[in-house]
MARBAFI-265700 format. One record per residue (C-alpha): residue in three letters; x, z, y negated. Coordinates in steps of 0.2 Angstrom, whole numbers, plus 2048, in hexadecimal, padded with zeros to 3 digits. Each point is the difference from the previous one (the first is absolute). Last residue first. Layout:
<rs>
ALAXZY;...
</rs>
This chain:
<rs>
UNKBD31C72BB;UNK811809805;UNK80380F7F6;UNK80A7F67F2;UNK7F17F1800;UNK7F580A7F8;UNK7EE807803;UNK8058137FD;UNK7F580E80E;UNK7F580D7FB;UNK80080E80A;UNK7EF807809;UNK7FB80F804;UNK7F080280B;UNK7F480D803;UNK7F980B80D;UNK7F080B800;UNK7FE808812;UNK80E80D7FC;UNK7FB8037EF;UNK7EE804803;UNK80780E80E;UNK80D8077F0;UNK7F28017F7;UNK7F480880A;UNK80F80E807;UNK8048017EB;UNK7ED8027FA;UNK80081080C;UNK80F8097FB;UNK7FA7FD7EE;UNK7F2803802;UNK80481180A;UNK80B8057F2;UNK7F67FC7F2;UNK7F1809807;UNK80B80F801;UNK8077FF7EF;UNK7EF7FD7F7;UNK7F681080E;UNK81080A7FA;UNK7FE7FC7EC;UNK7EC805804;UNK807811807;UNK7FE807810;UNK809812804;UNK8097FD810;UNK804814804;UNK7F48087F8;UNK7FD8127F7;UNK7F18027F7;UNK7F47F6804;UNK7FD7EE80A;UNK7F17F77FB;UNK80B7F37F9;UNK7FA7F57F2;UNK7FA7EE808;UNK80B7EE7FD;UNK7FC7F2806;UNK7FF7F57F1;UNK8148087FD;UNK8037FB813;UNK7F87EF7FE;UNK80B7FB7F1;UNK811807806;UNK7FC7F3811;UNK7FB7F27F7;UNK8138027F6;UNK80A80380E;UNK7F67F480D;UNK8017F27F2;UNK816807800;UNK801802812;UNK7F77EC803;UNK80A7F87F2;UNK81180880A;UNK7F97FC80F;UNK7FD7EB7FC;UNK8118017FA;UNK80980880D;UNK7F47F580C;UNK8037EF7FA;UNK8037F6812;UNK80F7F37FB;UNK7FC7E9804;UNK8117F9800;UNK80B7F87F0;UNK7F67F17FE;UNK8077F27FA;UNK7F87F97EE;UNK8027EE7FA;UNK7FD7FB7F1;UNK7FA7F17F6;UNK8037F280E;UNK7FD7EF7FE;UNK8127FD801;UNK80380B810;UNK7F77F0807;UNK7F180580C;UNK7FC7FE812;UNK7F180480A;UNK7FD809811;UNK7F47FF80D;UNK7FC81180A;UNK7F48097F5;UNK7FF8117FD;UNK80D8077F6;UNK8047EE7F9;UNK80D7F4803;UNK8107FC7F8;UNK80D7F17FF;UNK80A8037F1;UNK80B7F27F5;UNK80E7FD7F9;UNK80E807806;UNK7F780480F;UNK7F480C808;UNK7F67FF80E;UNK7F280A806;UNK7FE80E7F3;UNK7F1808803;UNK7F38027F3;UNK7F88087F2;UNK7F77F57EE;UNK7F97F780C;UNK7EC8077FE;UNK8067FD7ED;UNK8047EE800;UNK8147FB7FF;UNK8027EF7F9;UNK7FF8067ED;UNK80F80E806;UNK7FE813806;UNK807804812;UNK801813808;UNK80C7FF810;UNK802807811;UNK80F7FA807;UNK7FF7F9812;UNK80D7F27FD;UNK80B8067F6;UNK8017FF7ED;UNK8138017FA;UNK8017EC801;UNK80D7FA80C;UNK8107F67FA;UNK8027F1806;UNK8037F87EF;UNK80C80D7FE;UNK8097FE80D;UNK8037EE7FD;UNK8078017EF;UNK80C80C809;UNK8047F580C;UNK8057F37F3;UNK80A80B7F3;UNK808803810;UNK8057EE804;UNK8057FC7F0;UNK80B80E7FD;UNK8067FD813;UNK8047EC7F9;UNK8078077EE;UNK80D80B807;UNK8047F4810;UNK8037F37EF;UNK80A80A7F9;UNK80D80280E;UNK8017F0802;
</rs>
């Protein structure tokens, strides 16, 4: 008797578990923005908004359009889930100071006239101080630009997602 009670709630769980995992929700919400590439999937829809997803299947629709389309995870190549859109401005400044660095240096030395001070001078005016001068305020100058380009110039990370059926598909 006892047996049996063993076997029946072994049953029974093997059962529900089964079960669980048929129901078990893909790892793309609704609402996810994601980058598609497959021989169904045309170039102007290679980015959409994720609808529906299913085990087998995602119901998307494009940026701009309000129907929606669906497509098999098996006629997928890859799939792409975009990590958030980030501004680029430490990058965009630190290209700007080093162009403003090096423009700068140039312009200073082209710029460059003798001193008419003589004798004794406080700021004596060297070619190498015109360089380091111009350097400076290129550089100072090209990173503010830059760092204003890179706040207005935004880009997108995406992470490449597996086409399996262990994650969910």
């Amino acid at each position: 008797m006892r047996i049996r009670i063993t076997a029946i709630t072994f049953l029974y769980l093997i059962a529900a578990a089964s079960a669980g995992a048929q129901g078990a929700q893909s790892p793309i919400a609704a609402g996810a923005r994601l980058k598609l590439s497959g021989a169904q999937i045309s170039a102007n829809e290679s980015v959409v908004t994720v609808v529906l997803s299913t085990r087998d299947s995602l119901q998307y629709s494009l940026d701009n359009q309000a129907s929606t389309r669906t497509v098999a995870y098996s006629d997928l190549d890859q799939i792409q889930k975009s990590l958030g859109r980030t501004t680029n401005r430490g990058h965009d400044s630190k290209i700007g100071f080093l162009s403003g660095l090096v423009i700068g240096g140039i312009w200073g030395g082209l710029s460059y006239k003798s001193s008419p001070c003589v004798g004794e001078c406080w700021f004596r005016e060297t070619r190498r101080g015109d360089v380091v001068a111009g350097s400076i305020a290129g550089g100072v100058v090209g990173a503010l630009a830059g760092a204003i380009v890179g706040e207005f110039r935004r880009t997108e990370k995406w992470e490449t997602l597996p086409i399996s059926p262990r994650v969910g598909f």
